[in-house]
N, C-alpha and C positions, 0 to 999 in steps of 0.2 A: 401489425406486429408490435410487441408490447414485448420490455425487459424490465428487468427489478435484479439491481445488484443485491445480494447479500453480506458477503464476505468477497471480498476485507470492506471493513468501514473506511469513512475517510482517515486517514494519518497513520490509521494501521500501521506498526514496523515490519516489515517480510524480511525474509530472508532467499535464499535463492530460487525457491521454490514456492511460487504465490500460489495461493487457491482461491481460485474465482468460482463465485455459487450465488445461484440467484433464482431465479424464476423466467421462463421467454418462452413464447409461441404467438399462438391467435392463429396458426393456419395446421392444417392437419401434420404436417412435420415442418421444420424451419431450418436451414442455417445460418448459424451467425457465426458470429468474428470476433475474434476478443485480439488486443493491442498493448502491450504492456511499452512503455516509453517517457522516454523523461527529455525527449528533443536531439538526442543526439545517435543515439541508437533503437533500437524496438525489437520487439519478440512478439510474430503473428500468430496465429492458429484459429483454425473454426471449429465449430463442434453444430450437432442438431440439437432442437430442443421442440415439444410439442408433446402431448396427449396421444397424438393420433385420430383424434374428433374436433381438431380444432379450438382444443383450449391451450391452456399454457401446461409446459413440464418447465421440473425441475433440473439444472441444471449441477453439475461439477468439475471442473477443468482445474489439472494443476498444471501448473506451468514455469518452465525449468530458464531462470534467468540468468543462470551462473556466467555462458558464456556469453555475453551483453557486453559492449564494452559503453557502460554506461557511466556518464562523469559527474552527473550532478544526484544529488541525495533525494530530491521528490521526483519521485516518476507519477502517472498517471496508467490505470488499469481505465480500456474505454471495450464498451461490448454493446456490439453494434450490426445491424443487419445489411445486407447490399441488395438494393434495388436492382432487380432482374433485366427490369426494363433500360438502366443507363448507366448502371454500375454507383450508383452515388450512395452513398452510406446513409442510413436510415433509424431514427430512433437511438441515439448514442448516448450511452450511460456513460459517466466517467467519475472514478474514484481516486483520488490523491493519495499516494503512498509512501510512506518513506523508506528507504533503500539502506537497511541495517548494514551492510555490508560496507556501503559508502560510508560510514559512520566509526565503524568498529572491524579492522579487518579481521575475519574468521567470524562475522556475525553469527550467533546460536540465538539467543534467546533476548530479552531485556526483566531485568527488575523494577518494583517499583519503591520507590523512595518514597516517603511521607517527611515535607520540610518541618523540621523543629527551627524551634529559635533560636536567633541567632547563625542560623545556617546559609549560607551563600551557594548560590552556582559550584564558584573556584573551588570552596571547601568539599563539596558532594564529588566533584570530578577529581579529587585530592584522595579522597577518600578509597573511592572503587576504581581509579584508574592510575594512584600513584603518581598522578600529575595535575593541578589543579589548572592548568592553560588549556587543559585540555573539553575545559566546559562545553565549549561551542558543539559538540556533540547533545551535550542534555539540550543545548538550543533546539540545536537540529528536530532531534527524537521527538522536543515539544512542541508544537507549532503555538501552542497558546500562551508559551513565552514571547510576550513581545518586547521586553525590556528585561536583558539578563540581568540588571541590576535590581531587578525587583520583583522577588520570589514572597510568598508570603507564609507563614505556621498554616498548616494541614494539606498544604498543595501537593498532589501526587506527581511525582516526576517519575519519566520512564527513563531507565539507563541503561540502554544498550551493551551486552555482553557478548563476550566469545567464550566457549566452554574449551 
């Protein structure tokens, strides 16, 4: 058995409702398992996936996270199949996600920002959220912020919104 996430990519921002889509099979039909979790809560579901001749099908699952009572902003999307023979989880794909909602309460959407100069974290979270302490969100949203002090001119930041 063989899977291939598609969506979401790694760091993706979701919202309450992820959609997991990929490719899985290798036997005439299959089921698998998909796990949405970030260590302190989860959201389970299986779905089939196959050809019917033993190749791979396409898959699509959404998946409704609103009532999660989840606490931390990166959760992990893992789809994964279960051994017949001993119950052991088999072949697991796992995607890192970020949790719009942990971030921005009533998460809808994110914008993207393109830094100019002279522009800071403080000043961008100032700007769209009316309070510039409120950075640690554009952190969050970017995992390839590793040092909030040091954003650079053309760097795309995501900012997290509620409509």
């Amino acid at each position: 058995m063989s899977i291939e996430i598609q969506q979401p990519q790694p760091h993706d921002i979701v919202g309450d409702t992820v959609m997991i889509a990929g490719t899985a099979g290798g036997a005439f039909e299959a089921n698998f398992n998909y796990r949405v979790t970030e260590g302190h809560d989860e959201v389970t579901g299986h779905f089939m996936a196959g050809d019917g001749i033993g190749g791979h099908g396409q898959f699509q699952v959404s998946v409704d996270v609103s009532a999660a009572a989840f606490t931390l902003h990166t959760a992990f999307v893992e789809v994964f199949h279960v051994s017949a023979r001993d119950g052991a989880e088999l072949g697991t794909r796992v995607v890192p996600v970020i949790l719009g909602r942990l971030l921005v309460p009533g998460y809808r959407t994110y914008l993207e920002h393109v830094v100019s100069s002279g522009e800071t974290l403080w000043g961008i979270a100032q700007t769209h959220y009316g309070n510039g302490s409120l950075y640690h969100r554009l952190v969050h949203a970017n995992p390839g912020i590793t040092n909030p002090n040091q954003i650079s001119v053309g760097d795309l930041i995501r900012v997290p919104r509620a409509l």
